[in-house]
N, C-alpha and C positions, 0 to 999 in steps of 0.2 A: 469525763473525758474533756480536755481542753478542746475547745473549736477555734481554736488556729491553729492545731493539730488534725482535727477533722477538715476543715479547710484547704487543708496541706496536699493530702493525699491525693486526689483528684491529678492536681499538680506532679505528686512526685510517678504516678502513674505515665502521666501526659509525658514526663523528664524520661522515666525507663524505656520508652516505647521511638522517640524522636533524638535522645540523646545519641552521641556517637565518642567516645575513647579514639579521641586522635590528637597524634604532634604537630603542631606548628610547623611543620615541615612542608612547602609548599608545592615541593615537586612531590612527593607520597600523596599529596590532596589531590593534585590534577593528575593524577595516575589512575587513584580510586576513582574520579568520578568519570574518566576515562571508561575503566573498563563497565560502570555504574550503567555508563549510558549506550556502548557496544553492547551489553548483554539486553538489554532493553530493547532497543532496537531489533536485534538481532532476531529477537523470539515475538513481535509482533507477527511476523511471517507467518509462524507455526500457529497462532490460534485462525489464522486467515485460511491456511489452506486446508484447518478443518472443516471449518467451514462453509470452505466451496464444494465437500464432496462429505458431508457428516455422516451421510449411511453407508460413504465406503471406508471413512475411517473408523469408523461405529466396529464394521464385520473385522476388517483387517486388525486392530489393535483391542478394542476395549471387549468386543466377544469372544477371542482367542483368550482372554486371562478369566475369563469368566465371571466379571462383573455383572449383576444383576441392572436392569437396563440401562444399555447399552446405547442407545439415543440420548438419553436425559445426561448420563455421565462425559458423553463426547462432546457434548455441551455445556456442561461443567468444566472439560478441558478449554477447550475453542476461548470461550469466553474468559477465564482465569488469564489465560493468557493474554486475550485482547485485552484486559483491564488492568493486570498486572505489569506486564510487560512496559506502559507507558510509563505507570507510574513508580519502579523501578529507572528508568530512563531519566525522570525528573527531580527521582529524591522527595517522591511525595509518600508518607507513609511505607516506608521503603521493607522496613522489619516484616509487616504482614503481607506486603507485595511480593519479597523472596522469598517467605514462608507460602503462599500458593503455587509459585513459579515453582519451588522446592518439590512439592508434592507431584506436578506433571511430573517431572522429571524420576521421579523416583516408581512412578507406575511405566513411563517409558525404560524405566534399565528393566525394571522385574518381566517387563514383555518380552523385550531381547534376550534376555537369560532363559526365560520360557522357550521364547521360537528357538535361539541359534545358539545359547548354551552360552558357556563364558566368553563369548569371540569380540575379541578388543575391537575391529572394528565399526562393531554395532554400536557397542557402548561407550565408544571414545567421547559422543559430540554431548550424550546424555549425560554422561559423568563429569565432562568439565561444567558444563552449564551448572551441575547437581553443586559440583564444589565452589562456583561462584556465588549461586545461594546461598549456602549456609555461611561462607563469608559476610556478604552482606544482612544474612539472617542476624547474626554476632556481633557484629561491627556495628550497625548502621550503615549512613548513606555519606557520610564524610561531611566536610567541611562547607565543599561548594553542592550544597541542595537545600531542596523546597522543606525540609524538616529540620535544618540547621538553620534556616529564616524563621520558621514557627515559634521553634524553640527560646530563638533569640528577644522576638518580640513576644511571647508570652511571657520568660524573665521578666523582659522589661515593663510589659504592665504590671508582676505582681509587685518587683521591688516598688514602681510608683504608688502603687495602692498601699502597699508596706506604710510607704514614708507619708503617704498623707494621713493613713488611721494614727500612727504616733507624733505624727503634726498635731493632730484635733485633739489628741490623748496630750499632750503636754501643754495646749493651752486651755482645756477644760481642768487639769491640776492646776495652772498657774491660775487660774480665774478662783476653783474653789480654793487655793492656797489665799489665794488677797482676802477673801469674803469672810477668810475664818478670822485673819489679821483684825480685818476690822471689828466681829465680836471681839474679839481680845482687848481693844485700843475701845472701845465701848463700857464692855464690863471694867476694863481694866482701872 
């Protein structure tokens, strides 16, 4: 296996997880990160007021669906969100940030479907939130975020690491290229 193909990888890993598929278009950037940072914002609240009352959200939500403890998993939510939610907000890690935010959301609709059946009002606030994550699950975090600065400055040290290995690689040839001259100009 070539090892700057294994070298690679780590990288193209680090590139699939921070990269983001976006135009140059800079009002669609400050829209995305618009909504990036109202949804962030927004759902700090919800792990907070788990929080303040864990064993009545415990009864009311997460033992009505019959998840097996019921304490541990409401704090599994509470917390998802307090952690996510910020960092959703800043464009840090953003992919696996609306990938936990995703997953509340998707136990909050199958509750209301439980309790109140298909009634759009329940599920309006869960469902938008659900489809703003998988947005940014797909997308990324846009142009103006903390994982479009990683990204950017991670490039730039491999390209500089790049150009110094084949700096050092072209004058260790040019040094063994003279040395062979001179056997040559020797024997010659």
């Amino acid at each position: 296996m070539n090892i700057s193909l294994s070298l690679m990888r780590p990288f193209r890993i680090l590139n699939r997880i921070l990269s983001t598929d976006f135009q140059r278009n800079t009002l669609l950037q400050v829209t995305w990160t618009l909504l990036r940072v109202v949804a962030g914002v927004c759902m700090i609240h919800n792990g907070l007021d788990k929080l303040s009352d864990i064993e009545g959200f415990s009864a009311a939500y997460v033992e009505v669906i019959g998840l097996p403890f019921p304490i541990f998993f409401s704090y599994v939510a509470a917390f998802t969100e307090l952690l996510a939610s910020p960092l959703l907000a800043i464009g840090l890690l953003t992919r696996p940030a609306a990938l936990g935010l995703l997953g509340t959301m998707l136990v909050a609709i199958y509750h209301h479907i439980l309790v109140a059946g298909f009634n759009i009002p329940y599920l309006e606030l869960p469902a938008i939130y659900t489809s703003i994550f998988i947005f940014f699950l797909i997308n990324g975090a846009g142009k103006f975020s903390v994982d479009n600065l990683l990204l950017t400055w991670v490039t730039k040290m491999i390209v500089m690491r790049t150009q110094r290995r084949l700096e050092l690689l072209e004058t260790t040839y040019t040094a063994s290229s003279s040395d062979e001259e001179k056997a040559i100009d020797i024997n010659g």
